[in-house]
N, C-alpha and C positions, 0 to 999 in steps of 0.2 A: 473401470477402464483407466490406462496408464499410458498416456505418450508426452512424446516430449513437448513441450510449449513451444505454441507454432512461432515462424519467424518472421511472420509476416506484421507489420504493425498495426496496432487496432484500431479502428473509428474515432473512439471515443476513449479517455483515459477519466475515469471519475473516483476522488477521493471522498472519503467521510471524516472530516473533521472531528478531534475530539470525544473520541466513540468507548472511553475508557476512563473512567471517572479518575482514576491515583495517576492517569497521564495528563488531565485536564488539571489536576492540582499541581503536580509538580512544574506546568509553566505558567499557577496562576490563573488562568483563566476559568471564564463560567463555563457551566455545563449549558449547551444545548437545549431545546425542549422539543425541537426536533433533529432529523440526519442534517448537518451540518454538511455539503457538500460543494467541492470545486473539482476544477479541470488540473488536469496537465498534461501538458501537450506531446503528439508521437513521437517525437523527435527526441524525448527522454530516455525512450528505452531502451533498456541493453540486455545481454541476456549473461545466465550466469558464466562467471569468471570471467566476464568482459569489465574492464577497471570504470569505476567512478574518479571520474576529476574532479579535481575537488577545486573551487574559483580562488585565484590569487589573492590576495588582500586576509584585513585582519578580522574575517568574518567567524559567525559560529556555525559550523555547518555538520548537521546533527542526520546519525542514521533513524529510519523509522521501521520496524519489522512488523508485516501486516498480511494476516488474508487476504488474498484476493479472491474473487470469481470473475468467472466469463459468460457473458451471455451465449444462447445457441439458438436463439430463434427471436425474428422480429417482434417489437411489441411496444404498445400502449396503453397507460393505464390498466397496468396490471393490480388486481386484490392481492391483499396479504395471504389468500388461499389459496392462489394458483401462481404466485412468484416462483417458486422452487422449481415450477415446472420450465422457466426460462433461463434456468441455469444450466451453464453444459457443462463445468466442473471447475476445479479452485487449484491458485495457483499461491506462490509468494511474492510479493512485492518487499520491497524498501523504497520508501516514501521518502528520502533523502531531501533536507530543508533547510535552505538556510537563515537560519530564527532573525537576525538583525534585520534583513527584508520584510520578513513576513511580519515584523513588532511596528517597521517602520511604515509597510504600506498600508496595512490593515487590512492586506487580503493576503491569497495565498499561491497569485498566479508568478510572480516572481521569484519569489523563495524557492517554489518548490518545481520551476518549469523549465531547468538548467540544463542542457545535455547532456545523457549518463544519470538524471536524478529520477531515474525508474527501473532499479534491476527487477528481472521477475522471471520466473523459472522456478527449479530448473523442468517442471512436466507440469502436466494439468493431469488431473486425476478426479473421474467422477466418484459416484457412490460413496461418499463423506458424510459424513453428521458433522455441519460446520458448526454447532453447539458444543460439541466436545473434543476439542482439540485443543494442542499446547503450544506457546507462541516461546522459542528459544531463540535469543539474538546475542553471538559472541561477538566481541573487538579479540583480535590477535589470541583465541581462543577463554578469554575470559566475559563469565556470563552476566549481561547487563540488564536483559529481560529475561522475565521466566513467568506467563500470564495464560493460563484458560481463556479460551475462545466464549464461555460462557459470561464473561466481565462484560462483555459488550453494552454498552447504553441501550442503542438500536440492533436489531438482529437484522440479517441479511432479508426476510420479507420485506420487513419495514424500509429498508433500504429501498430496494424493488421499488415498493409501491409510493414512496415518496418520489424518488429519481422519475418512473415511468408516468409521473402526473404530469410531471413538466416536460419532456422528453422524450421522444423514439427512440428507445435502446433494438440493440440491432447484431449482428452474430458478430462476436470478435471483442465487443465492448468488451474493457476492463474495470472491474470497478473493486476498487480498495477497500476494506472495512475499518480503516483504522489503527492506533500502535496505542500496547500498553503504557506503562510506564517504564521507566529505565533508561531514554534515550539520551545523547550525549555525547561532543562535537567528537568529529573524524579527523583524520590527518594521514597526509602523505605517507604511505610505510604498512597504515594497518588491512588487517582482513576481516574485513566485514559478514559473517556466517549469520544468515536466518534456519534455522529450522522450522517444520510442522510437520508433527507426526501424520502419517499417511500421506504426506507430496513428499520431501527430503529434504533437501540444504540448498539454501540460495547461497554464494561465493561470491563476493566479488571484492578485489583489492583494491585501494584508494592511491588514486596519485594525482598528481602536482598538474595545473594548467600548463603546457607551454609556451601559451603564444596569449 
């Protein structure tokens, strides 16, 4: 099934930190020993071709190209054997962040909880094998990522059943799997393109704060 990502926005917006080992080294940081997970809040998302602003001042503020899924039915404490079954299908996200925050606060609600810092579209599409899929993120059509869904640290079960220990996920949740490596600051001007084979091309252009 193929429709386009709803417009409505979701419950809950849940990221996984870290979720790709040559992305965890190239800012430095350690690896997880479990899903590394925050919030970001509704009021980030926008859908494709709608622009990311990017905040005035002399910040670094980096795209992140990432699977996402959607929940399709309430749930708690979900097992790694029947998580699959509360997914309703996968979409694209850009995890868009900006690093001087997130180095400074030591978390990741600021950085990454900006308005416009959740493009995701452009459809949700069930019947996927999120294990094999290919994660392509252009600037102004040149390729910065280029990573198999299968690098994952944690897999989308594990995700699942970690998230739904703590948590009532619920129909609409969004929840992020993570960005390769390759990421790397934006600016006013460029076009930010995610692909994944079997959803399509996330778009969206970057511009300037005005106010």
């Amino acid at each position: 099934m193929r429709v386009p990502y709803p417009n409505e926005r979701p419950g809950k917006i849940i990221g996984v930190g870290r979720n790709y080992k040559a992305h965890a080294a190239e800012l430095n940081n350690d690896l997880p020993t479990e899903p590394l997970l925050f919030f970001k809040p509704a009021t980030a998302i926008i859908g494709n071709g709608e622009p990311i602003v990017r905040p005035r001042g002399d910040w670094r503020v980096d795209f992140e190209g990432e699977l996402a899924f959607v929940i399709g039915k309430k749930c708690r404490r979900v097992s790694r054997a029947d998580a699959m079954e509360v997914v309703a299908g996968y979409t694209i996200v850009n995890d868009v962040s900006v690093r001087d925050l997130q180095k400074r606060d030591g978390q990741f609600t600021r950085a990454k909880g900006f308005d416009t810092f959740c493009p995701c579209g452009p459809e949700l599409v069930s019947g996927l094998d999120p294990t094999t899929l290919r994660i392509v993120t252009r600037v102004d059509g040149v390729v910065k990522q280029d990573a198999p869904t299968s690098d994952m640290i944690f897999d989308i079960p594990t995700i699942i059943e970690v998230a739904s220990r703590v948590m009532t996920l619920e129909p609409g949740d969004l929840i992020s799997t993570g960005t390769p490596a390759g990421v790397c600051p934006i600016f006013p001007g460029n076009v930010i393109e995610i692909t994944i084979e079997g959803i399509g091309t996330l778009s969206n252009p970057v511009v300037e704060e005005s106010e």
